[in-house]
Each structure stands twice: as structure tokens, then as C-alpha cells.
Residue frames as a rotation matrix with the C-alpha (Angstrom) as fourth column:
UNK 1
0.596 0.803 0.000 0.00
0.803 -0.596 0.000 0.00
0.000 0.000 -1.000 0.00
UNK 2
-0.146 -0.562 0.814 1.47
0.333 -0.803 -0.494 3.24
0.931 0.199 0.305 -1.15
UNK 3
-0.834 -0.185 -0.519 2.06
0.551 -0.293 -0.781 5.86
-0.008 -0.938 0.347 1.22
UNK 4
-0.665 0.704 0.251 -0.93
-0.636 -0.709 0.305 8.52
0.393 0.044 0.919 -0.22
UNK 5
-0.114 0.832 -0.543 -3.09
-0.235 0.508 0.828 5.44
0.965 0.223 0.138 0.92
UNK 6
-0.146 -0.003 -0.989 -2.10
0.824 0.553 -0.123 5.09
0.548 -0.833 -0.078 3.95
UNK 7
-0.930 -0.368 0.000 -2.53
0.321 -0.812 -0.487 8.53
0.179 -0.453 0.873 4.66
UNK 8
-0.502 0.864 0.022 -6.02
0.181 0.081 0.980 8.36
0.846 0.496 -0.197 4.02
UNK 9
-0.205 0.398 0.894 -8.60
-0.977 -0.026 -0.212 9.38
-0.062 -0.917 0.394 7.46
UNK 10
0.611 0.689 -0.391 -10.38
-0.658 0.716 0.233 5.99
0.440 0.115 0.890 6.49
UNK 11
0.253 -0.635 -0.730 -7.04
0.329 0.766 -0.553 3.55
0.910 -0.100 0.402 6.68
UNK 12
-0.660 -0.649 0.379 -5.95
-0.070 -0.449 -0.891 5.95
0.748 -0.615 0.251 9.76
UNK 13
-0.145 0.609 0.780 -9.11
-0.989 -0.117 -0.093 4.94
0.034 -0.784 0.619 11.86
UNK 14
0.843 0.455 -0.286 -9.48
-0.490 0.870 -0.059 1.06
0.222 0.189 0.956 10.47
UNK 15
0.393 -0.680 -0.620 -5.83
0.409 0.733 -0.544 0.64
0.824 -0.040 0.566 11.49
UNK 16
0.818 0.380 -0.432 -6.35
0.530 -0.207 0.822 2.41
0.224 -0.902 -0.370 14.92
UNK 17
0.725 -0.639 -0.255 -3.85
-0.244 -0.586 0.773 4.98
-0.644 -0.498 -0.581 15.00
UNK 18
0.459 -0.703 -0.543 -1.77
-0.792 -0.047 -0.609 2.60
0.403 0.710 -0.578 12.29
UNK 19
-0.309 -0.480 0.821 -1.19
-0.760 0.644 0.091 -0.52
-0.572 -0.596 -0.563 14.81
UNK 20
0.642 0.655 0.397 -2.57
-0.367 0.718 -0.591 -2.18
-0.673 0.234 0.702 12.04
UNK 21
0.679 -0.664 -0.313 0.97
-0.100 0.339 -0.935 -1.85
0.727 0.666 0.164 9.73
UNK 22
0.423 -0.355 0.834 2.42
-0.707 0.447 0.548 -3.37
-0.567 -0.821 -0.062 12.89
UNK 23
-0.228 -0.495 -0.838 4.87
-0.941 0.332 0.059 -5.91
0.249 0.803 -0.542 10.95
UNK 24
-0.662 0.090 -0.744 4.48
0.361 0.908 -0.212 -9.20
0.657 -0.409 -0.634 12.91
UNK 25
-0.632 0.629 -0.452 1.21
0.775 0.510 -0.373 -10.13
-0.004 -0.586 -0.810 14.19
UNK 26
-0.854 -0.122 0.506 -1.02
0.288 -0.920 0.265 -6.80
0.433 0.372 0.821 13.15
UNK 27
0.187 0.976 -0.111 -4.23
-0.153 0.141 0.978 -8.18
0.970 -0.166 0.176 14.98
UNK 28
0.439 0.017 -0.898 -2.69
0.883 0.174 0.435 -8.76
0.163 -0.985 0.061 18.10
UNK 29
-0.684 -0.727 0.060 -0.87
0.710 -0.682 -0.177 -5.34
0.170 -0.078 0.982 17.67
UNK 30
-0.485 0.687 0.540 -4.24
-0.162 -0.678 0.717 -4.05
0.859 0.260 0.441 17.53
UNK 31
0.687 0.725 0.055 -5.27
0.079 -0.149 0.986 -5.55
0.722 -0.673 -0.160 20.84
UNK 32
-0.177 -0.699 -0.693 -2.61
0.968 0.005 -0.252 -4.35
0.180 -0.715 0.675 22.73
UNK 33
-0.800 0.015 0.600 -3.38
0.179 -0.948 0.262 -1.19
0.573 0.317 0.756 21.69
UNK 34
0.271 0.947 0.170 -6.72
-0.227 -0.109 0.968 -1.93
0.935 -0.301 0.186 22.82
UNK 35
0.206 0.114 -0.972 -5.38
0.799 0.554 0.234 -3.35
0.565 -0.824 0.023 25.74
UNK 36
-0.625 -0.747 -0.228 -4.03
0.756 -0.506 -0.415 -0.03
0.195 -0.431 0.881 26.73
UNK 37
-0.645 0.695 0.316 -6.95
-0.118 -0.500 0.858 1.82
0.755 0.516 0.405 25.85
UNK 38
0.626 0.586 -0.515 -8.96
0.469 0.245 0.849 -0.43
0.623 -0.773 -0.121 28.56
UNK 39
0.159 -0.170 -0.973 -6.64
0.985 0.091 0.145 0.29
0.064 -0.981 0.182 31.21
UNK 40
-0.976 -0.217 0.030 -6.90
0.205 -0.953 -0.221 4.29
0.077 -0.210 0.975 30.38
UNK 41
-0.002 0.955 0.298 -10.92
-0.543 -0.251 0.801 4.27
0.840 -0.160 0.519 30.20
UNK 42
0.159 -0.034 -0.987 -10.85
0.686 0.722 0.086 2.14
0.710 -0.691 0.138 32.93
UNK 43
-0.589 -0.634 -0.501 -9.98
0.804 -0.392 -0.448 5.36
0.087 -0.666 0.740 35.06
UNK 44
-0.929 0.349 -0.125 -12.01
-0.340 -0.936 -0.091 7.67
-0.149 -0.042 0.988 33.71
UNK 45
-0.402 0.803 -0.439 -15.30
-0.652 0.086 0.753 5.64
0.643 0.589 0.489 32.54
UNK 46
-0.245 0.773 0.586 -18.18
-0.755 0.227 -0.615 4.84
-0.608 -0.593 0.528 34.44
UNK 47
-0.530 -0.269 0.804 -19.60
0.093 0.924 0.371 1.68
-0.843 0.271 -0.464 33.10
UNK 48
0.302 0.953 0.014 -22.04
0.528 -0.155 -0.835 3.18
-0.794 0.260 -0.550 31.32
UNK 49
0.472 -0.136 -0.871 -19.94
-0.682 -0.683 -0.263 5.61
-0.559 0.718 -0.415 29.20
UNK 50
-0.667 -0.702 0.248 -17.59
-0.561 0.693 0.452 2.60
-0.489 0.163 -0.857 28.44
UNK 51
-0.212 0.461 0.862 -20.30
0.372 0.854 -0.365 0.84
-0.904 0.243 -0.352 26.94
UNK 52
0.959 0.283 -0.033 -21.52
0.131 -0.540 -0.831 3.78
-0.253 0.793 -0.555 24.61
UNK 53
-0.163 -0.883 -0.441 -17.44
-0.676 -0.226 0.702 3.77
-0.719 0.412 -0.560 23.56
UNK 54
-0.558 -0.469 0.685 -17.73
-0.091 0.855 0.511 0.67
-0.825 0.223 -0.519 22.54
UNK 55
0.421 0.768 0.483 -21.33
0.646 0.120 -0.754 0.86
-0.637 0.629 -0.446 20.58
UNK 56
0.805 -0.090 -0.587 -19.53
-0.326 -0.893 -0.310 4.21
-0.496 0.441 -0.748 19.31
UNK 57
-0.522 -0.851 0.051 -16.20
-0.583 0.400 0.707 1.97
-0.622 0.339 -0.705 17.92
UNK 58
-0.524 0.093 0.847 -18.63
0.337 0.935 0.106 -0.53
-0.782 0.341 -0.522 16.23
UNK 59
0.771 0.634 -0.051 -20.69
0.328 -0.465 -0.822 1.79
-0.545 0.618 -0.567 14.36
UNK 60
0.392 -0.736 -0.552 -17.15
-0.797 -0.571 0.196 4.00
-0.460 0.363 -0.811 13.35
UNK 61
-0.417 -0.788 0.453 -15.26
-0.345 0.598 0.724 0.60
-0.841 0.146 -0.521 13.24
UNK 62
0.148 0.591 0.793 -18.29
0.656 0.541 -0.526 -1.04
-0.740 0.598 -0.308 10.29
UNK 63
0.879 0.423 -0.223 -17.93
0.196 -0.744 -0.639 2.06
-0.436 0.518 -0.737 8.32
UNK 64
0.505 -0.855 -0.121 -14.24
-0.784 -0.513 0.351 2.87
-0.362 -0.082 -0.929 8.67
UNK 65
-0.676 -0.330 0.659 -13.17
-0.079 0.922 0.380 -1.27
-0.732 0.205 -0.649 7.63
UNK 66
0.716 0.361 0.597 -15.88
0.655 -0.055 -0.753 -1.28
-0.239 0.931 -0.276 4.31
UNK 67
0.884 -0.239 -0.402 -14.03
-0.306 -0.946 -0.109 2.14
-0.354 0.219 -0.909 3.50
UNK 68
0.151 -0.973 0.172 -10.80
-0.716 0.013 0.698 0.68
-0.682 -0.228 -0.695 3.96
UNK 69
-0.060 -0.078 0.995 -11.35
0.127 0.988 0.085 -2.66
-0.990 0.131 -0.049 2.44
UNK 70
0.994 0.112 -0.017 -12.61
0.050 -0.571 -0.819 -0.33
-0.102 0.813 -0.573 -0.82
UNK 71
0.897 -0.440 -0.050 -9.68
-0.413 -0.872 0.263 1.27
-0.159 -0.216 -0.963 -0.69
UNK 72
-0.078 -0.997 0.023 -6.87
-0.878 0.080 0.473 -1.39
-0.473 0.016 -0.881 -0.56
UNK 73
-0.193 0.084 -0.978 -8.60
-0.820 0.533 0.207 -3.71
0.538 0.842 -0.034 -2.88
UNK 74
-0.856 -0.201 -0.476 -8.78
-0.090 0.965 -0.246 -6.92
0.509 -0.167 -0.844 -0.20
UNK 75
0.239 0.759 -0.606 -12.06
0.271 0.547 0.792 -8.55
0.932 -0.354 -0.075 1.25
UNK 76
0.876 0.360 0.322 -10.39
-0.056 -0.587 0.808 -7.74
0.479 -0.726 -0.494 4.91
UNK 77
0.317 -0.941 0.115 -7.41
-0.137 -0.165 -0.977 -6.29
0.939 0.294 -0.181 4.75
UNK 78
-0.025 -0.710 -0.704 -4.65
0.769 0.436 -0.467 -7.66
0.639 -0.553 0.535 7.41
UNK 79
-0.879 -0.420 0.225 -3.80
0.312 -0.864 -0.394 -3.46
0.360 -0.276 0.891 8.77
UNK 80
0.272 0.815 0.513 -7.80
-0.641 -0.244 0.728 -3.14
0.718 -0.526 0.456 10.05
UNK 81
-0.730 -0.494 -0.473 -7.47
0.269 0.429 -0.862 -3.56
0.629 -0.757 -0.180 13.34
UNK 82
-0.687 0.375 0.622 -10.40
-0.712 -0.180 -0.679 -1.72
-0.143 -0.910 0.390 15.51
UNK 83
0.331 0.889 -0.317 -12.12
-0.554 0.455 0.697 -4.71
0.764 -0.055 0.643 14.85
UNK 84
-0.067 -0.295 -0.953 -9.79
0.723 0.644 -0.250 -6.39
0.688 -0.706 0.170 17.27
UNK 85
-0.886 -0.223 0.406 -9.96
-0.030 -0.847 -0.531 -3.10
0.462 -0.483 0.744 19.45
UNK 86
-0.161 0.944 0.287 -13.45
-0.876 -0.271 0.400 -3.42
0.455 -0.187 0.871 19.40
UNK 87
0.476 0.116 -0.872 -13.45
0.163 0.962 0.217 -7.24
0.864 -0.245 0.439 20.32
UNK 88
-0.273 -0.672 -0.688 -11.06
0.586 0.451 -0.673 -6.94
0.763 -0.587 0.270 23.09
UNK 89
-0.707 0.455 0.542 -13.01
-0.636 -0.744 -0.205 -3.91
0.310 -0.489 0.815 24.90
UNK 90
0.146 0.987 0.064 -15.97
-0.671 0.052 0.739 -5.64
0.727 -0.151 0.670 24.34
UNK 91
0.171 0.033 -0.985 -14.46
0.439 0.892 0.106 -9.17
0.882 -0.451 0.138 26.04
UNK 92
-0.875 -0.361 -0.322 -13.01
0.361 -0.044 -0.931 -6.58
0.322 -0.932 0.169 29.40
UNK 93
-0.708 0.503 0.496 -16.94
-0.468 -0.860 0.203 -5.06
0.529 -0.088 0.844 29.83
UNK 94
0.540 0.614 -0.575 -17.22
-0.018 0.692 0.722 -8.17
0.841 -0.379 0.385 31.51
UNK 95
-0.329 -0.704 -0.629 -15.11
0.840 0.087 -0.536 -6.61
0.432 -0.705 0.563 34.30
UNK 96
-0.481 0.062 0.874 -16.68
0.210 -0.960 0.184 -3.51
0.851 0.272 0.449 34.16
UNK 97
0.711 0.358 0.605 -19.01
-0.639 -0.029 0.768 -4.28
0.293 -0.933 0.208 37.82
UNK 98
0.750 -0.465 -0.470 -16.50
0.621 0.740 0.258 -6.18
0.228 -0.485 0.844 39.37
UNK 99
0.909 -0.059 0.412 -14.58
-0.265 -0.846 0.463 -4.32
0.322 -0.530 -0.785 42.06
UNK 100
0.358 -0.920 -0.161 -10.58
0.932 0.362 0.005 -6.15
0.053 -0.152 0.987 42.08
UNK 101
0.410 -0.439 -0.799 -7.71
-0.168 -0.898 0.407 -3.92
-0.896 -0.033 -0.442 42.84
UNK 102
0.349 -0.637 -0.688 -5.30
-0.783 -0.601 0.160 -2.77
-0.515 0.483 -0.708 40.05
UNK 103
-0.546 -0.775 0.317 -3.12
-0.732 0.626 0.270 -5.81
-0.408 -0.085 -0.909 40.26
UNK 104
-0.493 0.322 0.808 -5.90
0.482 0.874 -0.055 -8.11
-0.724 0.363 -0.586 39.63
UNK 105
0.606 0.655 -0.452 -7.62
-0.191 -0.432 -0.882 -6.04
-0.772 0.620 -0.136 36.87
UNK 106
-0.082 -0.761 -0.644 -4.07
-0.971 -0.085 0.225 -5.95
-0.225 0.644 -0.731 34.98
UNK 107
-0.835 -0.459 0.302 -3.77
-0.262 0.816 0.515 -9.80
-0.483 0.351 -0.802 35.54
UNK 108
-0.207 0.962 0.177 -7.14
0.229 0.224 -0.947 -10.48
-0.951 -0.156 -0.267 34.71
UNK 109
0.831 0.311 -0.462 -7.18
-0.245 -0.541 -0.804 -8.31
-0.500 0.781 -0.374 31.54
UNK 110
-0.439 -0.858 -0.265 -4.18
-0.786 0.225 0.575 -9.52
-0.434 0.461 -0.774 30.80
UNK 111
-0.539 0.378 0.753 -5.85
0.062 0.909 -0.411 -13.05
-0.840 -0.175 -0.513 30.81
UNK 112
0.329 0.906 0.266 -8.42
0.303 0.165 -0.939 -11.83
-0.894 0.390 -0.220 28.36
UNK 113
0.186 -0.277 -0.943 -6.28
-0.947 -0.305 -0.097 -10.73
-0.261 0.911 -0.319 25.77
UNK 114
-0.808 -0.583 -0.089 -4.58
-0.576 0.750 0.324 -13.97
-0.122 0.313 -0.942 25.44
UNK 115
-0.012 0.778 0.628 -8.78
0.136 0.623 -0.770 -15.58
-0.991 0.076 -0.114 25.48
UNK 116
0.427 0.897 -0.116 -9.48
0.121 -0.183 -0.976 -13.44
-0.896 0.403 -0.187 22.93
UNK 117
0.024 -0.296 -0.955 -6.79
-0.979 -0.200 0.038 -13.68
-0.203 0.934 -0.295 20.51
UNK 118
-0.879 0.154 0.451 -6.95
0.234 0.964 0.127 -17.75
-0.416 0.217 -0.883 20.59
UNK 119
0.204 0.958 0.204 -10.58
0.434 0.098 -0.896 -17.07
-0.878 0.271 -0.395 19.55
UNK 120
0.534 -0.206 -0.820 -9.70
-0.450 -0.890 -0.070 -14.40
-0.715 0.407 -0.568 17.32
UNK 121
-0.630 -0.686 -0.364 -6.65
-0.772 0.607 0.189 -16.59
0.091 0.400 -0.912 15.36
UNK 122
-0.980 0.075 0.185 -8.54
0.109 0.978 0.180 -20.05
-0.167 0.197 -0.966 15.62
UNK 123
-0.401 0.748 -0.529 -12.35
-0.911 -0.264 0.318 -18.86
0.098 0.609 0.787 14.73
UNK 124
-0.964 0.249 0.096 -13.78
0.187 0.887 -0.421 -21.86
-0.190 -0.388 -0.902 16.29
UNK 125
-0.311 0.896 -0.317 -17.65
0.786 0.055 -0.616 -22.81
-0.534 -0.440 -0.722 15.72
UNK 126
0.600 0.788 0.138 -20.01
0.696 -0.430 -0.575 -20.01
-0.394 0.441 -0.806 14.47
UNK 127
0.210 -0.572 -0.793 -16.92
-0.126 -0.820 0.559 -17.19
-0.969 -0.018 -0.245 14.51
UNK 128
-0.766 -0.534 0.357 -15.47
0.050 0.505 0.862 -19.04
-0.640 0.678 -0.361 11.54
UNK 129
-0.271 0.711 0.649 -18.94
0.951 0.304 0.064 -18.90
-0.152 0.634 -0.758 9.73
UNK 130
0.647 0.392 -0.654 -19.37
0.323 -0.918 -0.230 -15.19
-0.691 -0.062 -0.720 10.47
UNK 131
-0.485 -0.874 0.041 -15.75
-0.019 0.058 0.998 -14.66
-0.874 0.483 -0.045 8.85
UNK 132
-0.840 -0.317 0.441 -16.88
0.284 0.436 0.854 -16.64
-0.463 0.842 -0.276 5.67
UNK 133
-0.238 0.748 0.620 -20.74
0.968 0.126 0.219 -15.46
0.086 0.652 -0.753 5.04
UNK 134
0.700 0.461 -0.545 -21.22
0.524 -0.850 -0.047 -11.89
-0.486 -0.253 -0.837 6.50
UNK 135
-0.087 -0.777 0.624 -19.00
0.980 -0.178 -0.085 -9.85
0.177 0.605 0.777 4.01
UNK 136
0.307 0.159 0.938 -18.24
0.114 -0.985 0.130 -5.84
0.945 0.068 -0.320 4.24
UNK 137
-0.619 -0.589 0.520 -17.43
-0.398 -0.335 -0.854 -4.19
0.677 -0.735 -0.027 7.36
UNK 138
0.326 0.647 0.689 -20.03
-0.901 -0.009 0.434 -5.71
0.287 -0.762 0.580 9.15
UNK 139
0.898 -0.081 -0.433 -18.60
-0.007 0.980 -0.198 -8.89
0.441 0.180 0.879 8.91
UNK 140
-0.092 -0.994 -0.062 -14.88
0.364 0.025 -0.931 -7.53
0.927 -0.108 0.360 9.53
UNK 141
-0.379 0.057 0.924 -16.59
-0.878 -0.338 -0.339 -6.13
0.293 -0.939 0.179 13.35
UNK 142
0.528 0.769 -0.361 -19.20
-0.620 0.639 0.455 -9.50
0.580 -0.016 0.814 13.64
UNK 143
0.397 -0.679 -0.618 -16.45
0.320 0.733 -0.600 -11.97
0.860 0.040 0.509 13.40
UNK 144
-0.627 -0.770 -0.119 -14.37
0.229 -0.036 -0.973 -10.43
0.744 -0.638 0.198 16.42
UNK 145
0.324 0.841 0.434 -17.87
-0.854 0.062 0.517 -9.76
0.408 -0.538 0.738 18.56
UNK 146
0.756 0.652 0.065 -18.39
-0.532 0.554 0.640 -13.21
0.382 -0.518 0.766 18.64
UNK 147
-0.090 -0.800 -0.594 -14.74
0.460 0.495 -0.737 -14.25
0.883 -0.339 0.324 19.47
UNK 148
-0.403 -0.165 0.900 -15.35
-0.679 -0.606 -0.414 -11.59
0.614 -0.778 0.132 22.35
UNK 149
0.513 0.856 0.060 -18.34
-0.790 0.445 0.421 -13.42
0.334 -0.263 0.905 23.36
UNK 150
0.804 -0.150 -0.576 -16.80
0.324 0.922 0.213 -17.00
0.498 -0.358 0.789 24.06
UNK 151
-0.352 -0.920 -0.172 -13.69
0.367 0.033 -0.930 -15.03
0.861 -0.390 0.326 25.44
UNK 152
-0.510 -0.430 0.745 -15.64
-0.476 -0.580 -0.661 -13.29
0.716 -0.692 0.091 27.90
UNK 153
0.588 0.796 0.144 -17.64
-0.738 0.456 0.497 -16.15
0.329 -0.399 0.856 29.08
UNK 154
0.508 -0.475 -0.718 -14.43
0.209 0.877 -0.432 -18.02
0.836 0.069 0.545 29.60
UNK 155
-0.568 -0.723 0.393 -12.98
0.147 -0.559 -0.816 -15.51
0.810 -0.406 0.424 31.55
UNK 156
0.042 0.788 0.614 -15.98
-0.837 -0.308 0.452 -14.96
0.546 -0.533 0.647 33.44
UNK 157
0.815 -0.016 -0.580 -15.54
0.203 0.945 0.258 -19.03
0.543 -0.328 0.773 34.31
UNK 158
-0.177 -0.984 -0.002 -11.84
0.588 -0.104 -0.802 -18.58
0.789 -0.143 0.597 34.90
UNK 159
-0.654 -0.015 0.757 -12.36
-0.653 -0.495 -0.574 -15.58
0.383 -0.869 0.314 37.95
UNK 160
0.434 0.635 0.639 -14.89
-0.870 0.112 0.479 -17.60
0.232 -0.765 0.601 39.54
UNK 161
0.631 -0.438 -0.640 -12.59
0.519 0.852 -0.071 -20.59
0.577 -0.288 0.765 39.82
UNK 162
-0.112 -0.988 -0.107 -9.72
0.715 -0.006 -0.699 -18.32
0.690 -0.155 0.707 40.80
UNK 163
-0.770 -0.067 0.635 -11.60
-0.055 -0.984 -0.170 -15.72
0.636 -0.166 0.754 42.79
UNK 164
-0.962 -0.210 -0.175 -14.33
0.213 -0.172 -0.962 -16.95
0.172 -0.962 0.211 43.43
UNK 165
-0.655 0.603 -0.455 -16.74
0.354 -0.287 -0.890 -14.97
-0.667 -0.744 -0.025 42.51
């Protein structure tokens, strides 16, 4: 991809800032990113505003990945990333009422990146069908939903074994 393309607003929001021309591993470069992200809203966002981020990343993220996907000719191009941005938020908003200190938020969230890129990278079950039939940007946000979805229901398992609660 030339550079005048990558300059583009469209490729600069669908590759979150550009963690999407991350050389090695652009989708997990994209939820680190996100991971950071959580642990700065995570300070300042009630649970409530944190949700309307997220609804406000999937609407931007469906638009901003079709655009893009126009744009560099490919079906869903490697350098979109806020669909993993948007997946990994969504899998920590199952922490969002749960009251851990710091330490266990970090390990915890730490916990859910690694859920949610195995899901993410192995598309197991319905994910893998969303991937292949739901085409356009909806499809390039869908697909990492529903990897959220089994990651945060795993995680959710995982603290009540290890917590508790």
C-alpha cells in the first residue's frame, strides 16, 4: 500500500492509529493497543460511558473497515485492526461491575487478551462462519464480537474458579 493510501482518514481509523501496519502479528498489535486503551478508560469511565465507547467503535469501526477494504482492494485487509480493538473492549466489559484492585484487573485483563486472541486466530464454531458469510465491514466487526463473546464467558468461568466470585 502506497504511502498517499495510507494517509487516508479511512485507513488511519481502520488501522487504529496505524497498529494495524504493525509488521508481525497486526491483529494482536491491535489488541494491545486496545489493551491499553482499557486500562486508560478504565480510570475515567463509568460503566455506562464505556459501553456507549464501545457501541460508538462498532458503528465508526463497520464504516471505517468497508471504507478501507474499498480502498486497498482486499475482502479484509490484514492493517484493520479496531475490529480487534473493538473485540477486546468488548471481552473486558465483563469486568466492568466487578470491584478487584489494580493488580488483579491488569492480571485479569491480561488473561483476556490472550482468550481473545486464541478465539480471534482459531475462529472456532459459528466465529469461523461469520468470517466466511457476513461480508463488508459488518462482517470484519461480527467476526471479532463473537470471538469476544466466548472469550468473555471463559474468563468470566476462569475468575470464579480463581476468585471466586
Amino acid at each position: 500500500m502506497n504511502e498517499f493510501k495510507k494517509n487516508n482518514p479511512f485507513i488511519f481509523a481502520a488501522s487504529f492509529f496505524y497498529a494495524g501496519f504493525f509488521p508481525y502479528g497486526p491483529g494482536t498489535a491491535g489488541s494491545v493497543a486496545a489493551f491499553l486503551l482499557y486500562i486508560f478508560l478504565l480510570r475515567f469511565l463509568n460503566p455506562f460511558y464505556y459501553i456507549a465507547v464501545c457501541i460508538i467503535i462498532f458503528i465508526t469501526g463497520v464504516y471505517v473497515s468497508s471504507k478501507a477494504s474499498k480502498i486497498s482492494g482486499l475482502e479484509d485487509p490484514p492493517f484493520v485492526v479496531i475490529d480487534e480493538v473493538l473485540g477486546y473492549l468488548a471481552v473486558m466489559s465483563g469486568l466492568l461491575w466487578m470491584h478487584f484492585d489494580f493488580f488483579h484487573i491488569l492480571i485479569y485483563s491480561l488473561l483476556g487478551l490472550l482468550l481473545f486472541r486464541i478465539f480471534d486466530i482459531s475462529k472456532p464454531l459459528f466465529i469461523g462462519t461469520i468470517d466466511k458469510k457476513i461480508k463488508g465491514g459488518l462482517g470484519i466487526m461480527l467476526d471479532d464480537v463473537a470471538a469476544a463473546l466466548f472469550s468473555v464467558i471463559i474468563l468470566r468461568i476462569a475468575i470464579v474458579i480463581i476468585a471466586g466470585i
